[in-house]
mmCIF file of the C-alpha atoms, coordinates in Angstrom:
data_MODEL
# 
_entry.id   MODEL 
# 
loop_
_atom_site.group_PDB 
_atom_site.id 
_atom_site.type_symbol 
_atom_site.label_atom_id 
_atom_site.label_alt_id 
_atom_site.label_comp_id 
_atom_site.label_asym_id 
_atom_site.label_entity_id 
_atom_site.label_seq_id 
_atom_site.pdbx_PDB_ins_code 
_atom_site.Cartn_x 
_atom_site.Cartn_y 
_atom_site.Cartn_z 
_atom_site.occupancy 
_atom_site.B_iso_or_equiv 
_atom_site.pdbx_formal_charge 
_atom_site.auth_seq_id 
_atom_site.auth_comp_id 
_atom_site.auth_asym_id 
_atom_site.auth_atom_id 
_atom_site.pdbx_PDB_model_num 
ATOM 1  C CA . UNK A 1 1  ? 302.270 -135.521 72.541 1.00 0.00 ? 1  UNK A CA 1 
ATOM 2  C CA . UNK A 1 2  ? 301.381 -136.370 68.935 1.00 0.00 ? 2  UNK A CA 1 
ATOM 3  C CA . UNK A 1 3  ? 298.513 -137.975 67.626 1.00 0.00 ? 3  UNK A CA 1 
ATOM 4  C CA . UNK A 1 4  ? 298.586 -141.828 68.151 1.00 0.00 ? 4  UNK A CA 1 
ATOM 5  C CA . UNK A 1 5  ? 296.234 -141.643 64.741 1.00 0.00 ? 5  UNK A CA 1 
ATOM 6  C CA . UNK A 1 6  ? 299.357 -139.814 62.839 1.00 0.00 ? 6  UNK A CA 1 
ATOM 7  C CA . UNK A 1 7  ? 302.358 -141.104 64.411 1.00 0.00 ? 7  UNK A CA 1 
ATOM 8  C CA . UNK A 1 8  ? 305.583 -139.121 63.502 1.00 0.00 ? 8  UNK A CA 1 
ATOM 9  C CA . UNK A 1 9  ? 308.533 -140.498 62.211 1.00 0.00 ? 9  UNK A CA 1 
ATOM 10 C CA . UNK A 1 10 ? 311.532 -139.751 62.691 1.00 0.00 ? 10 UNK A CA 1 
ATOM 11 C CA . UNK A 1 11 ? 315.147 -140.427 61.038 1.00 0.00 ? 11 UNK A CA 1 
ATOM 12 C CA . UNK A 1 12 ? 317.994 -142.479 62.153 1.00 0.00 ? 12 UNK A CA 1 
ATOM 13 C CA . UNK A 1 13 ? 319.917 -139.600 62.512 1.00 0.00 ? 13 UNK A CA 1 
ATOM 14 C CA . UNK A 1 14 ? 318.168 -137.623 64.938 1.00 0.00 ? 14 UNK A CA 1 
ATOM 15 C CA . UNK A 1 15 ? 317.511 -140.863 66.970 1.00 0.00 ? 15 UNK A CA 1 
ATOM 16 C CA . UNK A 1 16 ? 320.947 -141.343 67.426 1.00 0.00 ? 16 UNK A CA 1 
ATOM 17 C CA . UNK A 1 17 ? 321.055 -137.858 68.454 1.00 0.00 ? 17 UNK A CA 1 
ATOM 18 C CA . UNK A 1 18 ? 318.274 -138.284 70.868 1.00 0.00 ? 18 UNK A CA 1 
ATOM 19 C CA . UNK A 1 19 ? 320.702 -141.465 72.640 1.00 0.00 ? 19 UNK A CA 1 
ATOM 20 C CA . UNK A 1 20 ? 324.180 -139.595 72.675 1.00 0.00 ? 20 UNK A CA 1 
ATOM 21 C CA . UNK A 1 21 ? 322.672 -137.312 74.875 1.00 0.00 ? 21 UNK A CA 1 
ATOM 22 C CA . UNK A 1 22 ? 321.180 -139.808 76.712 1.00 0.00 ? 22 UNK A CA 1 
ATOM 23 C CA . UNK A 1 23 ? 324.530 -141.490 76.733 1.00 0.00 ? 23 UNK A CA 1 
ATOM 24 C CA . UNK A 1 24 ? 326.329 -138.170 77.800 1.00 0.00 ? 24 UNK A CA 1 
ATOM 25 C CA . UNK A 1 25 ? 324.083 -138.112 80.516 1.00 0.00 ? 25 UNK A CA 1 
ATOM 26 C CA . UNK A 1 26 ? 321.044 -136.125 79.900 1.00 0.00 ? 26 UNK A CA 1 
ATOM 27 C CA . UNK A 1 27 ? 318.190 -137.941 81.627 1.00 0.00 ? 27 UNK A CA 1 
ATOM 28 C CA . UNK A 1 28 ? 315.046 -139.519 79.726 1.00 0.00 ? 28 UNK A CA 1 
ATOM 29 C CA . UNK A 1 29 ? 312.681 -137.492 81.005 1.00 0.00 ? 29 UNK A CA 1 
ATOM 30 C CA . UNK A 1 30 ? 314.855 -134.178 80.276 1.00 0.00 ? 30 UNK A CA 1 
ATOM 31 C CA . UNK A 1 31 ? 315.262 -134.839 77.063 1.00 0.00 ? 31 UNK A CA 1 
ATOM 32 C CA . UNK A 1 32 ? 311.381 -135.795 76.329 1.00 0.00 ? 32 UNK A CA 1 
ATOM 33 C CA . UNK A 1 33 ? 309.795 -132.372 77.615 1.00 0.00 ? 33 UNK A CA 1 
ATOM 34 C CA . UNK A 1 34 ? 312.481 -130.740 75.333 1.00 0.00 ? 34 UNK A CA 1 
ATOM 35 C CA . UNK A 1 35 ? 311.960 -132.946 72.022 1.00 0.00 ? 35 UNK A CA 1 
ATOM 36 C CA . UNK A 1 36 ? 308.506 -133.883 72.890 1.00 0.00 ? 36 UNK A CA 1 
ATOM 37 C CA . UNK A 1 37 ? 308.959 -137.668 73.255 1.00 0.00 ? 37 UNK A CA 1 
ATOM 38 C CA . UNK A 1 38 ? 308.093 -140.010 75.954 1.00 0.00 ? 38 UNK A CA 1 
ATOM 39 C CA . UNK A 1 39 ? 310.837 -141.203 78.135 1.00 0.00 ? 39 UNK A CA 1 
ATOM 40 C CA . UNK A 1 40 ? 309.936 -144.927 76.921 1.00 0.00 ? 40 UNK A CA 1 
ATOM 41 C CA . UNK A 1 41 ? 310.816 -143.871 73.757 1.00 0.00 ? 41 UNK A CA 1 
ATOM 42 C CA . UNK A 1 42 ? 314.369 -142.276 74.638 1.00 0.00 ? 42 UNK A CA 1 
ATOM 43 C CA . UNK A 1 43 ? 315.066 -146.056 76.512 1.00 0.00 ? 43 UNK A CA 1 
ATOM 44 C CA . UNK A 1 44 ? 313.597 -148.158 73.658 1.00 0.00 ? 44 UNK A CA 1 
ATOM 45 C CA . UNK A 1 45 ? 316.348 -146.541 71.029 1.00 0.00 ? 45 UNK A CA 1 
ATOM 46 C CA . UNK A 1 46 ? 318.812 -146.127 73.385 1.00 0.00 ? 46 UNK A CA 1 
ATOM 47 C CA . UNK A 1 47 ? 318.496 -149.901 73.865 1.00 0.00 ? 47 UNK A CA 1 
ATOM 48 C CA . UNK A 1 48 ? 317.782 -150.395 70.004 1.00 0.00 ? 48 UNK A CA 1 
ATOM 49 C CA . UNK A 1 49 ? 321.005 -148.829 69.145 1.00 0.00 ? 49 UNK A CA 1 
ATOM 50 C CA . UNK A 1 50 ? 323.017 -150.424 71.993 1.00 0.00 ? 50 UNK A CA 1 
ATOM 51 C CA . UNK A 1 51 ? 322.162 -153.749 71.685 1.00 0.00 ? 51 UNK A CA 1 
ATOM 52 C CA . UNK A 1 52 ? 321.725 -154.070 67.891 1.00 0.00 ? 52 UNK A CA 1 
ATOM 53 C CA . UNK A 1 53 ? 323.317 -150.244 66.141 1.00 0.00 ? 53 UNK A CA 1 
ATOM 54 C CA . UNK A 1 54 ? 320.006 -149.685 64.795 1.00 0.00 ? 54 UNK A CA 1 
ATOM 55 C CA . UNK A 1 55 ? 316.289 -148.325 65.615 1.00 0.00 ? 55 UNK A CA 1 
ATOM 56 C CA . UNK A 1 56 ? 314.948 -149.338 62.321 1.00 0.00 ? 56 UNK A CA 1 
ATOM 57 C CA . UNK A 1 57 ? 313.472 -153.115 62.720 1.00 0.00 ? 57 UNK A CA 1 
ATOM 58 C CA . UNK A 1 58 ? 314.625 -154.480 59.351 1.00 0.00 ? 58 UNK A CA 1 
ATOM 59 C CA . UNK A 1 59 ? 318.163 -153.923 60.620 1.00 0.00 ? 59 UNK A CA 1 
ATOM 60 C CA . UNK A 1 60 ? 316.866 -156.528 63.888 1.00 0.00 ? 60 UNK A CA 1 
ATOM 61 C CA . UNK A 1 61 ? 315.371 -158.952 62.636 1.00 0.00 ? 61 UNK A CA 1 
ATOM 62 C CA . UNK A 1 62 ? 317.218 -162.058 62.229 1.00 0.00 ? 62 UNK A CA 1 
ATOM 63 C CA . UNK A 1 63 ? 317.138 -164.205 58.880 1.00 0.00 ? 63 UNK A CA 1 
ATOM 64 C CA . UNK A 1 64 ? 314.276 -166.564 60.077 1.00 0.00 ? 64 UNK A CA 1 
ATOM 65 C CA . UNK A 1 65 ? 311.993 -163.705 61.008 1.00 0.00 ? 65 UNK A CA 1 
ATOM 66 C CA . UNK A 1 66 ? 312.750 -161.835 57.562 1.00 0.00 ? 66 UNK A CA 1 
ATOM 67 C CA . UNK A 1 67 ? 312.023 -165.292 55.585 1.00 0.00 ? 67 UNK A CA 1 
ATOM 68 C CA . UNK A 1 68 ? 308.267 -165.753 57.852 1.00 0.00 ? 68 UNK A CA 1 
ATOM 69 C CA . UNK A 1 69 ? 307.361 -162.015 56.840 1.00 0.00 ? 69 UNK A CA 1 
ATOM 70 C CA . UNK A 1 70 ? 308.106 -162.523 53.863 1.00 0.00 ? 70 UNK A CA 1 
ATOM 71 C CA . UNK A 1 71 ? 305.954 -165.817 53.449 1.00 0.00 ? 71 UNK A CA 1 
ATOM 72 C CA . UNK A 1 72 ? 303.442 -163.880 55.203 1.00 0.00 ? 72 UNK A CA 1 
ATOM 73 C CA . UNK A 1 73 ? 303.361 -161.265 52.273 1.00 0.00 ? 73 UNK A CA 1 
ATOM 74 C CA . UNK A 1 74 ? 302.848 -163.508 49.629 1.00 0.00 ? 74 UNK A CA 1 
ATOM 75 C CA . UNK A 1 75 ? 300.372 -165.535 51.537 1.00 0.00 ? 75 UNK A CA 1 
ATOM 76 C CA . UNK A 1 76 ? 298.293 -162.578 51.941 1.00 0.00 ? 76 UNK A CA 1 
ATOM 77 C CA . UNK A 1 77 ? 297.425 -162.003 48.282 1.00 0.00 ? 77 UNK A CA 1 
ATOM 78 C CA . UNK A 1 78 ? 296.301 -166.052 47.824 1.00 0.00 ? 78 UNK A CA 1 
ATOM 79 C CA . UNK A 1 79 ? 294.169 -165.544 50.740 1.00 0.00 ? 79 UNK A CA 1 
ATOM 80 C CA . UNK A 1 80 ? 292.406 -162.435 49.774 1.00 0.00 ? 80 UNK A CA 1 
ATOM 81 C CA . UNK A 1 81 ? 291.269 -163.880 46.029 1.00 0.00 ? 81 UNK A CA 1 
ATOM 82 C CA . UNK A 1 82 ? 289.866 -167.122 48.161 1.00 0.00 ? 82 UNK A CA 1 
ATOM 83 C CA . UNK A 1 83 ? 287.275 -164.765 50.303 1.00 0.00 ? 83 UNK A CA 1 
ATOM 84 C CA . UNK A 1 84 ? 286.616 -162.984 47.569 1.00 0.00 ? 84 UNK A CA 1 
ATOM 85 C CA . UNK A 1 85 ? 285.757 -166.016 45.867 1.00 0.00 ? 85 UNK A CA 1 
ATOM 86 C CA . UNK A 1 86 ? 284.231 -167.719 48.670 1.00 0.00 ? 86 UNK A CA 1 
ATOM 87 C CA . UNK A 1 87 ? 281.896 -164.048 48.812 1.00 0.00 ? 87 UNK A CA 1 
ATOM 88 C CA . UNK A 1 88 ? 281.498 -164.398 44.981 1.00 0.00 ? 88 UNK A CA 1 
ATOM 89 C CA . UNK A 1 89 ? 280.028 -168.098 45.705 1.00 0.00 ? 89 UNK A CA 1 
ATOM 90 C CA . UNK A 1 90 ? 277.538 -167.954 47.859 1.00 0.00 ? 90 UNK A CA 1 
ATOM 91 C CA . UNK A 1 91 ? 276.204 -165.081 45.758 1.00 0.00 ? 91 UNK A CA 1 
ATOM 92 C CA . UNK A 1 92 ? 276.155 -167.108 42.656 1.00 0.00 ? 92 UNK A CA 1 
ATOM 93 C CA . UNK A 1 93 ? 274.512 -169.895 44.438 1.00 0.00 ? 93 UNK A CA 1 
ATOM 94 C CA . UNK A 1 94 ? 271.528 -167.180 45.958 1.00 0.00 ? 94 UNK A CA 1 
ATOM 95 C CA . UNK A 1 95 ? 270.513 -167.089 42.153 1.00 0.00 ? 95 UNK A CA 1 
# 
């Protein structure tokens, strides 16, 4: 198995692949000794692509979740000038 450090990535392509021959009926566990991939991973895109047509989790989400992780972005660059300003602060005020 890879590196849980350096995970792989892989393309749509060959995870669609990876569930036709699930689908043809190649079993999980088959087909992760020969591409080296656990057989969790063969059922999460096979149920990825069935239930939505996609692995990739921008295709998933639905309009509310895009709009909060998007919020979340541009709340994250606010909140990192306050601590650094909060940091800044209490050194000033150690002078």
């Amino acid at each position: 198995m890879a590196d849980p450090r350096h995970p792989r990535k892989f393309s749509e392509e060959f995870k669609r692949q990876i569930v036709q021959l699930y689908d043809n009926g190649k079993s999980a566990g088959d087909i992760g000794r020969e591409y080296d991939l656990s057989h969790s991973t063969v059922h999460r895109w096979t149920k990825a692509i069935h239930e939505n047509g996609s692995t990739r989790a921008e295709d998933n989400r639905t309009p509310e979740q895009s709009g909060i992780l998007e919020l979340e972005r541009e709340n994250k660059q606010p909140r990192m000038e306050v601590e650094v300003l909060k940091t800044a602060a209490l050194t000033f005020a150690r002078k």
